[in-house]
N, C-alpha and C positions, 0 to 999 in steps of 0.2 A: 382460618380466614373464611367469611362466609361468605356469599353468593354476589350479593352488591359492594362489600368491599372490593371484593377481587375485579368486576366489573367498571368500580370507578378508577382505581389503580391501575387495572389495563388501558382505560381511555385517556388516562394523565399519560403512561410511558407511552404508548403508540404519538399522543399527541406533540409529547416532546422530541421525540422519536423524526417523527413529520418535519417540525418547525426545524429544528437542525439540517435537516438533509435540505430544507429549502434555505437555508443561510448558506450551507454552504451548496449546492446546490447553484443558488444564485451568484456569488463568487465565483464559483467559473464557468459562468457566463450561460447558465440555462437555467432558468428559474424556472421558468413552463415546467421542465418536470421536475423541479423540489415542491410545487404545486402541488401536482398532481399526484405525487409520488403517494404509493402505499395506501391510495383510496381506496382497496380491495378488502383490507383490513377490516373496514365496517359492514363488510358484506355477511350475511346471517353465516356462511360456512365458514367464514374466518374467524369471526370476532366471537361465537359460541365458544366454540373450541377453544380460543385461546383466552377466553373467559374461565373456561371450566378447570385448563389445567393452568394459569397465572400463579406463578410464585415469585415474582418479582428480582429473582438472580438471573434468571436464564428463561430462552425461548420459550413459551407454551410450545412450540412447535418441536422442539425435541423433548420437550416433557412428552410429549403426548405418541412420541415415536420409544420413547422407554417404556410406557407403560401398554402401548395400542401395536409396537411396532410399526408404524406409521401415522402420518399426520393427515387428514383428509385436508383441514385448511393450507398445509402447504401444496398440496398437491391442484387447489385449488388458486393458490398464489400465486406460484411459479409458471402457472399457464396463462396468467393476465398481467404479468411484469416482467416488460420487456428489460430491466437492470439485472435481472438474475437471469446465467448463464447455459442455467437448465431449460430456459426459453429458446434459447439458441441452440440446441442440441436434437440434431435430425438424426432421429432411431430408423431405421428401415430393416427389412428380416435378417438381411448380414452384418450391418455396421449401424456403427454410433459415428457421426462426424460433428465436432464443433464447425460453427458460424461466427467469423467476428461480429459482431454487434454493432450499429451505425452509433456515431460519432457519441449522438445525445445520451444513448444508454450505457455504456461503457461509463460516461464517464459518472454518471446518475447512480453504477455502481461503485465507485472510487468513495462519491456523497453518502452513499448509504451502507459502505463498511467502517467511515469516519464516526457515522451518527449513530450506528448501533452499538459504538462500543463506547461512545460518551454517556448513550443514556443507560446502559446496565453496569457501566466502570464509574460514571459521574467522574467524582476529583481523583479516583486512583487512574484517571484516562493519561495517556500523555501521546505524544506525535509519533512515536515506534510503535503504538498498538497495532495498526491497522496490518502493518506492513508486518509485523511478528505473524497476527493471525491468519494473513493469507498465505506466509510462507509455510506455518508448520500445520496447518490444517484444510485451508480452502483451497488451496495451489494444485494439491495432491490429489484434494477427493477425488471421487469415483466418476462425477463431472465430466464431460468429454468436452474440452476445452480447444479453441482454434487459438495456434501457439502464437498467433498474432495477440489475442487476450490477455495470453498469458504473459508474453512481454510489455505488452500496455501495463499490466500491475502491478508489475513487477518494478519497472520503472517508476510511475507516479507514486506508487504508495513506498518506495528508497525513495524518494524526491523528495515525500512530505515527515519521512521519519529521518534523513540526514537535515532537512535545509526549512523545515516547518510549511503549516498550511497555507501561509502565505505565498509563498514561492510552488510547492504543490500545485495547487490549485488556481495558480495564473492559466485564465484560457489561452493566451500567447503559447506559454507552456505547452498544454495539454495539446491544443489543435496540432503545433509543430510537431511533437511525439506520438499524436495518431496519424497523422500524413506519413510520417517518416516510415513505421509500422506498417500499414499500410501498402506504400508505394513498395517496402522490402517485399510480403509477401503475395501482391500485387491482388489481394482482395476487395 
């Protein structure tokens, strides 16, 4: 695939990519960030790189950590997007401590494990994806995760793979199971 193909193909998925996370996004009940979501993407150290390595099955970003060992555009993602978790993760010389995440990003993350996996699954997508993929790969990683997070997604993403995004993704829903989270861990 050459240079502009892969270029226009990266701005179609990222695009569709976007539009998704602000559908649903806006469905529960924050549109401001399905907006704004993943604007970083068109920033020159994102959008090279995941230009250069686009293969249209899977991330440039772990392309480009198989073949570089790392990704500079993630590293450059993850530090201007408050929805991903490695934002919230304060290193200091002794410890790693996850930070629950305020209401709006958490749930901007629920919107943007929905949309990542409809736009590289398309019609193989269905309502268990999300919730499979955080249980047997994202739940686990290396991520220093505050276990208020981790039961936020654990709960919402069981919520939309038993009972669908409808129900999901109600902010009635969502607010009452961040409150309740929350108030348990008194964060």
């Amino acid at each position: 695939m050459n240079y502009l193909t892969k270029m226009i193909k990266h701005i179609m998925l990222v695009s569709k990519h976007r539009w998704l996370v602000f559908k649903y996004a806006t469905k529960a009940g924050i549109p401001w960030r399905g907006f704004v979501h993943d604007m970083s993407k068109f920033s020159p150290t994102e959008f090279f790189e995941s230009v250069k390595y686009y293969n249209g099955s899977k991330s440039p970003i772990l392309v480009s950590r198989e073949k570089n060992g790392y990704s500079k555009a993630w590293i450059h993602h993850k530090n201007r997007n408050k929805h991903h978790f490695e934002y919230w993760e304060d290193v200091s010389k002794t410890e790693r401590i996850g930070v629950f995440p305020p209401y709006k990003y958490i749930v901007e993350a629920v919107c943007d494990k929905i949309a990542a996996g409809m736009a590289y699954k398309g019609k193989e997508w269905n309502q268990t994806e999300p919730y499979e993929y955080w249980s047997k790969i994202e739940k686990n990683a290396p991520v220093v995760k505050h276990s208020a997070s981790i039961e936020f997604m654990d709960k919402v993403l069981k919520k939309i793979s038993d009972d669908g995004l409808n129900k999901g993704l109600n902010s009635k829903y969502l607010k009452a199971t961040y409150n309740a989270i929350e108030k348990k861990y008194g964060v």
